[in-house]
Structures are given as structure tokens and as C-alpha cells.
N, C-alpha and C positions, 0 to 999 in steps of 0.2 A: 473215256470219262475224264472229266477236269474235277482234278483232285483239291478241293477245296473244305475247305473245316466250317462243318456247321454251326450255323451263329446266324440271331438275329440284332437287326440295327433300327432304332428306333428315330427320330430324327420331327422337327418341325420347322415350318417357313410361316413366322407371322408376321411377313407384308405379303404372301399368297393363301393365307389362313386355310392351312393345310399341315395335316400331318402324316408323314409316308413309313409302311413298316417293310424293312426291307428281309431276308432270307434267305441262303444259302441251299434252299432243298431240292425236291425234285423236279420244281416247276412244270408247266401245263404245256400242253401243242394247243393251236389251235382248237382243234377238237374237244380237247380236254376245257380250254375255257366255255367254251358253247356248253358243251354238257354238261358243266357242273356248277356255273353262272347264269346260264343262260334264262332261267327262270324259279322262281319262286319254290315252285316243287320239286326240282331237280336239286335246290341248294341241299336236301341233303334232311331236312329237320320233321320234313312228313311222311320221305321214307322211312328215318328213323322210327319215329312213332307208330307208324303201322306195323315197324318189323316186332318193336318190343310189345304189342298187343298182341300179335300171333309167339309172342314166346322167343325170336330169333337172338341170335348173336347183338350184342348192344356194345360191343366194341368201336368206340369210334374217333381213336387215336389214327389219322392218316388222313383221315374224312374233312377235304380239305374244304367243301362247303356247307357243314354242318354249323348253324348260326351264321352264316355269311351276311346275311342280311340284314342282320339289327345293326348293322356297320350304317345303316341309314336313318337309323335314331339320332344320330349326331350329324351325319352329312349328306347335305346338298347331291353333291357328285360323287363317284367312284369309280377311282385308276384303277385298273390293275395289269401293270406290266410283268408277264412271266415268260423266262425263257428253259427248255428243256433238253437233255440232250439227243433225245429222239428225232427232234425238229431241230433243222438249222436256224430256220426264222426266228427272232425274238417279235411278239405279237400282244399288241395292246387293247383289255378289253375295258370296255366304258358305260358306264349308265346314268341317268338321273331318275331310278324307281320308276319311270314311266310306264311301263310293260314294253320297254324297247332296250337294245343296248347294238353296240358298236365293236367289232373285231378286226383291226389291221393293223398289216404289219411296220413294227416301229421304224421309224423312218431315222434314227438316230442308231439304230442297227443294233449289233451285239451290246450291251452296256451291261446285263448282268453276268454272261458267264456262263453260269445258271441257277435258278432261285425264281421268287418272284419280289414283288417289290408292288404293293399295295397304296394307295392315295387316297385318303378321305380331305375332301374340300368342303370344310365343317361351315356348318350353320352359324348362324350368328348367336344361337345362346347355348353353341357350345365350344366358343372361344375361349372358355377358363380352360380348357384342354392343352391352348397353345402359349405353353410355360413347363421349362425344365424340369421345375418341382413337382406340377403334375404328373407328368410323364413318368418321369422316376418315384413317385409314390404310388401307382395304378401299378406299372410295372414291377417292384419291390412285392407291393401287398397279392400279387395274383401268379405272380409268376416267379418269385424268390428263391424256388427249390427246383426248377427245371433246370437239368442234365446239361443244354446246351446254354452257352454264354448269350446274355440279351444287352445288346449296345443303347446308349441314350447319347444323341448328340448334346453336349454340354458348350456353352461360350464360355470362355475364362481372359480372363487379361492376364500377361506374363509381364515383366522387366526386362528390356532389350538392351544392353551396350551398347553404343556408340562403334563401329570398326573403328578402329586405331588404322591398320591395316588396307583401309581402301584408298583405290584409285585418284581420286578425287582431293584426298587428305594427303596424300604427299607430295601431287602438282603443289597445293597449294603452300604447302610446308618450304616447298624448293623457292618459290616467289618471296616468301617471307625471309629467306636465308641472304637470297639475293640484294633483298631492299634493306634488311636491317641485321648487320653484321653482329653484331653486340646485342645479349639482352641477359637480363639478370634470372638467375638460378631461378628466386622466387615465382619470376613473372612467369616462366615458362612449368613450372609445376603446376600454378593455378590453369595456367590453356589446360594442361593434360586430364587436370581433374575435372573442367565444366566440358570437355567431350567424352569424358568416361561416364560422366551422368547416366544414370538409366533412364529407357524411356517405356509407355505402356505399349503395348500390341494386343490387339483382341486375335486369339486362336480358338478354333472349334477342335475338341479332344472327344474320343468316343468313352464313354465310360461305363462300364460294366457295373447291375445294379444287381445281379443275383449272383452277390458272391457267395451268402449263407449256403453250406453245404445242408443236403438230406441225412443227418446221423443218422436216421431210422432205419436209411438203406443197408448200412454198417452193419455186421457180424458184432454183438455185444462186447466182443475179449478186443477188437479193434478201435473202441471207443473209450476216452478218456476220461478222467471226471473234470476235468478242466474243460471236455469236449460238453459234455452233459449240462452244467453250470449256466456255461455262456451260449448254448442252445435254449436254456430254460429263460433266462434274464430276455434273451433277442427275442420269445416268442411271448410273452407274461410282461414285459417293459417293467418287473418287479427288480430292485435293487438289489434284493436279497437273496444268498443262494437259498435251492429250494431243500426241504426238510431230507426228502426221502422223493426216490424215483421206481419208476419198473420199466423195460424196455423189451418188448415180447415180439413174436413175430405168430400170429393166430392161423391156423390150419387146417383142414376140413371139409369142407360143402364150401364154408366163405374164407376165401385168405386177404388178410390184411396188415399191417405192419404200426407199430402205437409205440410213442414214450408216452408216458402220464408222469405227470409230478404232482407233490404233495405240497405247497406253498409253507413257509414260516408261519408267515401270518396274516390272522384273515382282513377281508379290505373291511375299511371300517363300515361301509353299508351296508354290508353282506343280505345281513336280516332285514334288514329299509326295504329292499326290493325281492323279497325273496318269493314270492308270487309269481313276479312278471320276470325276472333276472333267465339268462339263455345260459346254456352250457359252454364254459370259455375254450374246451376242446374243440381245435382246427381241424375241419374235413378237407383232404386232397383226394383226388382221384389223379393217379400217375403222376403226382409231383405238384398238380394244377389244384389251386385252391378252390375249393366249392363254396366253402361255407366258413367265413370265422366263426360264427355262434350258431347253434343249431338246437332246436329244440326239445327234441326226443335223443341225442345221444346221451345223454347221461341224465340221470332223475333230476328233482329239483336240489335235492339233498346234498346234492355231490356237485353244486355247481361252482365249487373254491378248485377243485380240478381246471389244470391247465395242462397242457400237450397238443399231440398229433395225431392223425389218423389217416394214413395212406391205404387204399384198395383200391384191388386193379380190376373189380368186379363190378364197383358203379360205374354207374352214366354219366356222359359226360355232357354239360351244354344242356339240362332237361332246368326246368323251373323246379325250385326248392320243395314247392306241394307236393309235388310226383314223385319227389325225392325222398320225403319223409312217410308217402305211402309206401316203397319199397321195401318188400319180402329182406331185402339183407339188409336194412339198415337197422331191422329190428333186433337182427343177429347179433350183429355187430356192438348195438347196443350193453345186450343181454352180456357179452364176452366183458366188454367194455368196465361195467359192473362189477363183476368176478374179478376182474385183474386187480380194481384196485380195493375190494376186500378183501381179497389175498394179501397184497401189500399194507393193509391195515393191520390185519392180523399177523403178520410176521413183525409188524414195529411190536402191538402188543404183546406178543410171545415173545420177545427181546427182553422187554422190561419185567414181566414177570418171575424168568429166567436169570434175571441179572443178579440178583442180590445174593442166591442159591452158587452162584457162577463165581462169585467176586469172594467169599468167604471160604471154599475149596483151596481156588487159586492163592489164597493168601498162605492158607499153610504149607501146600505146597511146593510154594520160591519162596521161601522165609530164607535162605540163603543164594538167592540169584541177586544181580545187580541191582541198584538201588534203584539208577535211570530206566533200565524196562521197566520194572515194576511203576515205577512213575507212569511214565508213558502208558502203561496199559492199563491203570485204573482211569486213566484220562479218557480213555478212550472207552472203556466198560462206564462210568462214568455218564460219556456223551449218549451212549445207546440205549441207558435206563433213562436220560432224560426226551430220550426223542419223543417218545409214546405220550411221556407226558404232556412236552410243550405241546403235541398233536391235538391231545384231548383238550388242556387248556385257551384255543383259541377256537377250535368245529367241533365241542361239545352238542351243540346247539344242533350241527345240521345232522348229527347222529341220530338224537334224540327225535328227531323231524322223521328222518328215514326210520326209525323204528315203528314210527305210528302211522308213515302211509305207505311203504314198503313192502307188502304181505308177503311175495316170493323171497326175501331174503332178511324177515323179521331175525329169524334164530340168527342168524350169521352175526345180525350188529348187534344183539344181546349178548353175547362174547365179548364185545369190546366196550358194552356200557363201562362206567364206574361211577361209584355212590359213598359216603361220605356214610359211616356206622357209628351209634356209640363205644364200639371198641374200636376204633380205626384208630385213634388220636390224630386226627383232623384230616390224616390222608384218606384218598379216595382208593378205594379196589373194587376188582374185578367181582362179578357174581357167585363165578367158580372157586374166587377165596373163600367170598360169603359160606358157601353151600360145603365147605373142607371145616370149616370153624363151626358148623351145625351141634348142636346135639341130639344124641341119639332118637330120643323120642320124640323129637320138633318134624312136626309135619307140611310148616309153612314158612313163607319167606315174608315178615313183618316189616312194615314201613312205616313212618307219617313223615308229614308236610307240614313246611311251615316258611314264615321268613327267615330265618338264620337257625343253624345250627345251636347257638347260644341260648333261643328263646324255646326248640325242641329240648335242650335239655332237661328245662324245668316244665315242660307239659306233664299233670296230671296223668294224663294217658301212658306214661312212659314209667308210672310208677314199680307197677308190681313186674315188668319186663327188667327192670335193673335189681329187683330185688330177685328172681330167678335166674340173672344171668344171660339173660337171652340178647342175641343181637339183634337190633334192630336197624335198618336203612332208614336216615336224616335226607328228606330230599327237600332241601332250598332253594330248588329252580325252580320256574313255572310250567316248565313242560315236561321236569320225570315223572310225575304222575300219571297225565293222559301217558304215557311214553310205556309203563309199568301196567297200565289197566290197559292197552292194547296186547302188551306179551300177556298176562294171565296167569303163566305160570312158564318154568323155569327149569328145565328138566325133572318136569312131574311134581316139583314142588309148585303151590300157589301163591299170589303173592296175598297178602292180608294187610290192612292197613286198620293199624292200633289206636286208629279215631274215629274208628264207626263199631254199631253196637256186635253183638254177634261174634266176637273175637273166642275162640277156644284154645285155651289151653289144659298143658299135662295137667289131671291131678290125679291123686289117690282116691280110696273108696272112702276111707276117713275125712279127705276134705273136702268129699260130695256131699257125703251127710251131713257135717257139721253144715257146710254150706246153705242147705235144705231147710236144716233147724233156724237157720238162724232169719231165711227170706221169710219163714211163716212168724218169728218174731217181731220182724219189723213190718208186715203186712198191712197194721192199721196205717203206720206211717205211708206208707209210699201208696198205700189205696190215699190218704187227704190229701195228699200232696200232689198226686194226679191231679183231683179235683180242683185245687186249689190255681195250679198252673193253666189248665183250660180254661179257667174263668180269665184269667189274667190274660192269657194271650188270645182268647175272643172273645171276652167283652170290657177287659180291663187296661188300662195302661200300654198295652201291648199288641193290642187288634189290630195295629197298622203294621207290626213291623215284621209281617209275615212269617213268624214263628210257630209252627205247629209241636204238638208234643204228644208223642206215641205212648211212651209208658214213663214210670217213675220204675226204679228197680235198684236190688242191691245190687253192689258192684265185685266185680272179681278181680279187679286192674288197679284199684287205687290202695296206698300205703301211708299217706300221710295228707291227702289233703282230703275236705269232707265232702263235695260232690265233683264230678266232670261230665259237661253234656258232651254224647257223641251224637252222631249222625246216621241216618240207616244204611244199611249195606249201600243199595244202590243210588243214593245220594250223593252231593258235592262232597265234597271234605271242607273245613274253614279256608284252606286255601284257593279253592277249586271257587271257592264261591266270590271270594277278595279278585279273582282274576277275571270270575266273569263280570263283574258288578262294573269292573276299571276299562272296559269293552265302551268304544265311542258309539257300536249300534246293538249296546246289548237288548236286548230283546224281557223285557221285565215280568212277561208271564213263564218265561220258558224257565229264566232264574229260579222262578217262586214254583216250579211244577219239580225240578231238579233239586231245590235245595233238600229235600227230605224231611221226613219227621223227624223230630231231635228227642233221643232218650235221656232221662237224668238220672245217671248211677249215683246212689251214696254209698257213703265209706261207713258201715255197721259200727264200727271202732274208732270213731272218733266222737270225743265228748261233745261236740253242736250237734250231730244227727242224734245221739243219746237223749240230749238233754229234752229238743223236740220231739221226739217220740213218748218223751213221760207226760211233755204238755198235751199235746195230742189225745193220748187215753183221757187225760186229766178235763179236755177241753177245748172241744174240737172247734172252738167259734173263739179260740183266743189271738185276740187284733197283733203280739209281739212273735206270737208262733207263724203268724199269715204273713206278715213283715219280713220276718227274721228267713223263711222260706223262698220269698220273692228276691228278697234280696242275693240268698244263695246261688237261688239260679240263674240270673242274670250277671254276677260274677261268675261264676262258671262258663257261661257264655263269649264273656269277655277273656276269662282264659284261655280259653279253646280254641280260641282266634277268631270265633264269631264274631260278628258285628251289630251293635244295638242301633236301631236306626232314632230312637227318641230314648234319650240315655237322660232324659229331665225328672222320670220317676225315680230312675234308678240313683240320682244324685238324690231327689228330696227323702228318699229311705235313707241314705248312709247320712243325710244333716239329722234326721232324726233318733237317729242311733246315737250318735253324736251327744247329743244334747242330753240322750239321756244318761251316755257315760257320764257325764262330765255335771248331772244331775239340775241341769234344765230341765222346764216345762215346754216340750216341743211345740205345743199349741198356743203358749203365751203367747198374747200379742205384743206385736215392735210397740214400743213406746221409741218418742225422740231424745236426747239424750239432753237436760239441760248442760247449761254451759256456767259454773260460780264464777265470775273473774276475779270477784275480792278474796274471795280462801286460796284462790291460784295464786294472789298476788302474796297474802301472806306467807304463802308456805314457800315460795320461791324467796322473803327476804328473811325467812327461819334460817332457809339451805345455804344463803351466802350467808351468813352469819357464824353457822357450825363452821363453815369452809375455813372463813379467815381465822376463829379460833384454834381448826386444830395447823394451821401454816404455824400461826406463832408457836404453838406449843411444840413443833419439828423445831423451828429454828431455835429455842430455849437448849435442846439437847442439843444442839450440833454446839452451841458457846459454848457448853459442858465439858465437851468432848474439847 
């Protein structure tokens, strides 16, 4: 055996537009070329295929004509010179795809050793092949992590000296010695300097393009974080190190090998393409890249995930299709998932952990060094902030996987956070929510809105701060569908405190009173029904797709005098502002989904009081029918509904107006004459007064 170190050499000739890949391995006999070149179906890719349909071994690392042939998608002809050491002969096989091909022995005799040594004589449109930078970017991108070293011949031009030292140069030195006896210091420096000049030389260097090492292959405790970093930077091209990693080796039915990283931060498109966007986790099979983006290994939700993914269990050389119907890639997938919600959930359990951790720890070392204790809230510190910056940038794609995720719904409900009126502006976790309960609370309350700011003064939110109760501020436009996909919350449901239907705790005393007081207000809210149906179909309102279910006291307001909600299973004001801002919203489906709107009054406020005496008193009076319409359509507009023709709703609050301020709203405009002479007189009244009272200042200032 000739002991020689595996390596392949990669190399091109563009004035014989050819490029040759050369190999150290076991190379072919004769026989071996016939049988495993020799034709189409011997190359290797329709055995394969029929083994993996009968179920066989799909192993086909070795399988040196497996895909042999698409080597003729690019070229014309095809060398292949292999020598083995079973055969003394080195022998050259040849074809041009014809159904023919050529085997004899090389006539320039032993040249490889042993290996083989491949030639493609490329076509003319696919000469962008034959360039350095090609080569070494194909090479780099598909083979960057194979075990054996891959050569690219590269041209370089170096800097030659001049020999001082030759033959040539010191005949002629002696001539010069001979002829001119004398010569000054200077003049002989300059000689030495203009033949020390340097000059160019073009040299061919082999240069090694898979230096990246396989970390994946590495034993975890052998791997560095400096190692981890700048694996993650060379495979993501992200500048930034990455948040949080995991580095597992998967075992079982499927074995496979994975780093996954968690990025800083997210790319700014993320959401622009988050339909059509591929999974940025890299598939190898034994080192050999399959696939930079792949579509089923990781959901859509999870596609800010970057890493690796080695197994030794797929196919090698099958088209991508066949690849993505494979029984393990589904596995894989599935593992894939788990690994990095486990890694979510351990940043989350860090941080929720920390603050519990960090106030122990203080009393503690209240007399250990200054500088640890420094250094380790720096560091306690960095690990309560991880979870956060996490959540702060792939909020979004959480809330995404919550609502189309079904097999791992619970898990990301774990790691949501929401934004409560007792939070004071920070966001926590559900399972704080559900710790800060009170005892008798059977639900998990919510509303929506655009800021926190404008939830805090909703109507709806009234009698929950006067009992104490917490309630979830969701701001975004996707925790809602996100929240009415989970449902409920370990057995608690969630309820959203702007639709009708909301129950809460009460006593038997503030049933009855309650009771007493809905058959008091009875006539009211029976005219006020009436009143709004007419109004929203056939009045002012008929177009703006407003329906209205009932009029009803209310058990949620504390200071303001009505709030419209929505029915259970209807939009919310928000739900309805996001689909309305839809570039193909669909306008019956909006007007089927918005819901009936309820209008609760507040019993206890003096405008519902006052109307309800008018009412008994006169039920056709035009300031009570006003004064109603007007209610509810502010209310609307509280609510975060939207008025689609807000032109009646302006001409009632000018006539209100008019009447504060004791106009005749009906008067008609007159034009306004214009006096110019009493203008002119009273403007030379005003300088007049002016300059008397200057003089009478200056009289006192002489005084003084």
C-alpha cells in the first residue's frame, strides 16, 4: 500500500476550459471503471432508488457512482483517470453522454499513485465555473465541514529579489572592477539598490478552503465559547454574538447531531416575509451539506433559529422532494422543536428565578468581597435580562406559534408575557398572573386596545379596579387571536372585559339589589332599545353596520354613564380596527363577525337618572331622543369602535352646544354686516384713551 494522506485537489485550465478534481482514495481497475461508469443504470442512482422503495440499506457514502452523471449538465466530455492498487495499470475512462464511452490504458503511465483524477470539459454556458472564486465558494458552501482537507489551485503573484549572489552578477562585477578602478561610495549604493528591486512572479499555491471545523462532532465539555461564537457568526454571517445556544447529540430510532442558536436580534424583515421565509437551520448528511434552507425542519414560527444539523441516517444525493417526504426528517423535525422550547424555557425559568436568587444572595455575602459580589450581580443581572431581550425582539413569532402550533400550544403559553394593570408597565408570565389570583376569581380577564395608556381609562375596566381584580392590557395585534386560540390556562378561561356576558363574584345582597334596581330602570332601557334600532336602521346610522342586541344595566361601570360592548362571540374594537386595515379585507365577513353591540348604563349616574324621569314623563321628548343618541355613539367611540359617518354625531354635540351657551340651534345663519364708521370711530376712541393714559405714566415717573 502507498501511504498517502487523503485530500482532495481541486484545480482549473481556462485556455482548455476544463476543470479537474483530483483524490487520494481508492481508485477503480479497469473493471471497476466499466462497472460503475459504464452506463446510466450501473452509475449507481436507480439502484439506489429501487433499494430505498424495497426498504434497503440507503447508505451511500463509498458509492462512487452515485450522481456521476449530472457531471454532464455542465460538460461536454468527461476524463476520468483512476489508478488502484489492485491494478498495476493506471487506466483512462472517457465519454461524451453518447451511449458509448472509451477505457485504455494511460499511456503517460503511473501519474496518480493512487486516487482518481476526474475532468469535466465544460460547456460553453458553464464557463463561470472556470474562476478561483467560484470554485472556492461551491467548494466552501457544500463541502466546508468534510473530515478530509479539499485543495483549490489558486494564482498569486509574489515579490522576487533580484540574486545578488548569481553567476552572471559577479562576471560582470569583475569587468566593471577591471574597467573602472574608482567609483564613489554613493554611486555604488544606488547599483545595489536598483538590483535589489523587487520583481513580480505569478506562482500556483494549493489552498485549503474547508478549514471550518465540525464543533457538532465535539464532546460538549471540549468545546469553547469562543468556539460556539465564531461557529455561530461563520454559519448566520450575523455580527453579533448569539443570545443563548444548545448543543445536543439526539438518540433512539433517529441519531443525529445539532447546535441551534438563539440570535440577539431579529433581522428586520422577519415579519415582511414570514409566509414564504424557509427555515435558516443547515442540513448535512455526514458533514455534506444538503440543504441551507429547508422547509419543514422547523415551523414557520421558529424561523429566527439558526444552526446545524448532522445525520447519518439520511440519503445522500436524492432530490430535496423525496427528502422532505422522509419518515426521519419528520423526526427530526419534531426533536428539533423540543430542543429549542426547552432552551426557551430554561432562559424563562432563569429570569423568573432571578430576582428570588439575587435578594437571598445579598444577605447572604453581605460580608464577602466587594468585587465578587460586583461581578455576580453582573452576571445574575445579564441572565434576568436574557429572557427579556428574547421576548423583546421574537415576541411576535411566539404569539404566531401559539395560534398555529396545536401540538405544542401549552408549552409556549408558559413563556407568553402580558402587560396587567398591576404589573406597573412590566410584562409577566401567566403563572405570576394565576399566583396573584384571588380566591374566588374563576377567570383570566383581558382587553385590547392601542396602548396601555388608553386601556387604562376604558369604561370597561371600571368596576375591575374598583374590586381589585387584575386584568391582562394586550397592545399588540396578535395577543388576542393568540389568547382566544389557548382558551383557557390551566382550567382557568380567559374572559375579555369588553364583551357582554362578563360574571363576576357577588353577594346575595348585591343580586337582589341588583334585580331591584334592572326592573327600575326597565322603562328606560325597554325606549332606549327602541330608540337605537330606529337609529341604526333607519336612522343616521343605517349604513354604518351597527346592530344593537339589547340596552341593559350594567355591573362593570363606576363612573362613567354608558359602555357599549360586544357579544361573546364577536370582534372586540380592536379585532375589528385590524381587520378593517386588511388591504383584501373581505366587508361582509367584517359586518357578519362584528357582533351585536350591548349598551350598559351606569344606574348611578345623574344623565341615565335624569333620563329615565324624562322618559316616564315623555317618551316622544326630541332632548331625551338626542341626549340618548348622543350617549351611544360616544360610547362607541370610547370603546374603540369606529363611526363610519361621525356627521350626525358632530351635528348633535353643535346642538347641544348652542343650547348650553343658550342659542337657538335652529336659527337660521344670517350674514354678518360689516359698520366700517363705528369700527373707525372706536379704534380713534382707543388711541385716544392710549396716549392719555402714556402721559399720565410719564407725569408720575417726573414725580418720582
Amino acid at each position: 500500500l502507498i501511504s498517502k494522506d487523503l485530500e482532495i485537489k481541486i484545480e482549473h485550465d481556462p485556455d482548455a476550459k476544463t476543470i479537474s478534481l483530483t483524490d487520494t482514495g481508492v481508485g477503480m481497475s479497469k473493471a471497476d471503471l466499466i462497472n460503475n461508469l459504464g452506463t446510466v443504470a450501473k452509475s449507481g442512482t436507480t439502484n439506489f432508488l429501487e433499494a430505498m422503495a424495497e426498504g434497503a440499506d440507503t447508505n451511500l457514502i463509498g458509492q462512487f457512482g452515485v450522481g456521476f452523471y449530472s457531471a454532464f449538465l455542465v460538460a461536454d466530455k468527461v476524463t476520468v483517470t483512476s489508478k488502484c492498487n489492485e491494478d498495476p495499470v493506471q487506466h483512462v475512462w472517457e465519454s461524451t453522454a453518447d451511449a458509448s464511452f472509451t477505457v485504455v490504458p494511460d499511456p503517460r503511465g503511473n501519474t496518480l499513485g493512487r486516487g482518481s483524477r476526474v475532468t469535466l470539459h465544460l460547456k460553453e454556458d458553464a464557463h463561470d465555473y472556470l474562476s478561483e472564486d467560484k470554485l472556492k465558494e461551491a467548494s466552501k458552501k457544500y463541502s466546508q465541514f468534510i473530515q478530509f482537507p479539499i485543495y483549490v489551485k489558486v494564482k498569486k503573484e509574489v515579490d522576487v529579489e533580484a540574486e545578488e549572489d548569481d553567476d552572471d552578477d559577479d562576471k560582470e562585477d569583475e569587468e566593471e572592477k577591471d574597467d573602472v578602478e574608482t567609483k564613489d561610495d554613493e554611486e555604488k549604493e544606488e547599483e545595489k539598490d536598483a538590483k535589489k528591486k523587487p520583481t513580480k512572479k505569478t506562482v500556483f499555491e494549493w489552498e485549503q478552503v474547508n478549514t471550518q471545523k465540525a464543533i457538532w462532532m465535539r464532546a460538549k465539555e471540549d468545546v469553547t465559547e469562543e468556539e460556539y461564537t465564531e461557529f455561530y457568526k461563520s454559519i448566520s454571517k450575523d455580527y453579533l454574538d448569539p443570545l443563548a445556544y444548545t448543543h445536543f447529540n439526539a438518540e433512539g430510532e433517529i441519531e443525529f447531531k445539532s447546535i441551534l442558536y438563539l440570535p440577539k436580534k431579529a433581522p428586520f424583515d422577519m415579519m415582511d416575509n414570514y409566509h414564504s421565509k424557509k427555515s435558516e437551520v443547515k442540513l448535512f448528511v455526514r458533514r455534506v451539506l444538503v440543504a441551507e434552507k429547508f422547509d419543514d425542519l422547523l415551523p414557520r414560527y421558529m424561523n429566527f433559529v439558526r444552526g446545524v444539523v448532522d445525520s447519518d441516517d439520511l440519503p445522500l444525493n436524492v432530490s430535496r422532494e423525496q427528502l422532505q417526504q422522509n419518515k426521519i426528517m419528520k423526526v427530526i423535525s419534531k426533536k428539533l422543536v423540543r430542543k429549542v422550547l426547552e432552551l426557551m424555557k430554561k432562559l424563562a425559568k432563569e429570569e423568573e428565578s432571578g430576582g428570588d436568587d439575587d435578594e437571598e444572595k445579598d444577605e447572604d455575602e453581605e460580608k464577602s468581597d466587594k468585587a465578587e459580589k460586583k461581578e455576580e450581580k453582573k452576571d445574575k443581572s445579564g441572565e434576568e435580562a436574557t429572557w427579556t431581550k428574547f421576548w423583546k425582539e421574537f415576541n411576535k413569532n411566539l404569539k404566531m406559534g401559539c395560534y398555529e402550533d396545536d401540538s405544542n400550544r401549552s408549552k409556549l403559553s408558559k413563556l407568553l408575557r402580558f402587560t396587567t394593570t398591576k404589573s406597573e408597565g412590566k410584562e409577566i408570565s401567566l403563572d405570576k398572573y394565576l399566583d396573584r389570583m384571588q380566591e374566588s376569581q374563576e377567570s383570566i380577564y383581558y382587553m385590547s386596545g392601542d396602548s396601555v395608556e388608553v386601556m387604562q381609562k376604558a369604561p370597561a375596566l371600571q368596576i375591575f379596579k374598583k374590586k381589585d381584580i387584575e386584568v391582562l392590557m394586550l397592545a399588540d395585534h396578535l395577543d388576542e387571536p393568540c389568547l382566544q386560540k389557548l382558551a383557557d390556562y390551566e382550567g382557568k378561561k380567559f374572559v375579555s372585559i369588553q364583551k357582554a356576558d362578563v360574571k363576576l363574584d357577588e353577594s346575595e345582597e348585591e343580586k337582589k339589589r341588583f334585580s331591584k334596581v334592572k326592573d327600575m330602570f326597565k322603562p328606560l332601557t325597554d325606549w332606549w332599545k327602541e330608540t337605537l334600532t330606529e337609529l341604526t336602521e333607519k336612522g343616521a346610522m343605517k349604513d354604518a353596520g351597527v346592530k344593537i342586541e339589547k340596552v341593559e344595566v350594567s355591573k362593570r361601570l363606576t363612573d362613567s354613564p354608558v359602555v357599549v360592548v360586544t357579544s361573546q362571540f364577536g370582534y372586540s374594537a380592536q379585532q375589528e380596527r385590524v381587520m378593517k386595515a386588511q388591504a383584501f379585507q373581505n366587508k361582509e365577513q367584517i359586518s357578519m363577525m362584528s357582533g351585536r353591540k350591548t349598551l350598559e348604563i351606569n344606574p348611578n349616574h345623574p344623565v341615565v337618572v335624569n333620563l329615565l324621569s324624562k322618559v316616564k314623563a315623555d317618551k316622544e321628548d326630541k332632548a331625551a331622543k338626542d341626549t340618548a343618541q348622543v350617549l351611544f355613539q360616544t360610547a362607541l367611540i370610547e370603546s374603540g369602535y369606529e363611526i363610519s359617518d361621525p356627521s350626525a354625531l358632530v351635528n348633535r354635540v353643535y346642538r347641544l352646544m348652542s343650547k348650553e351657551l343658550g342659542v337657538d340651534p335652529d336659527a337660521p345663519l344670517k350674514e354678518v354686516e360689516v359698520l366700517e364708521e363705528e369700527e373707525e370711530a372706536e379704534e380713534e376712541d382707543k388711541d385716544e384713551d392710549g396716549e392719555e393714559e402714556e402721559k399720565e405714566e410719564g407725569g408720575k415717573k417726573d414725580e418720582l
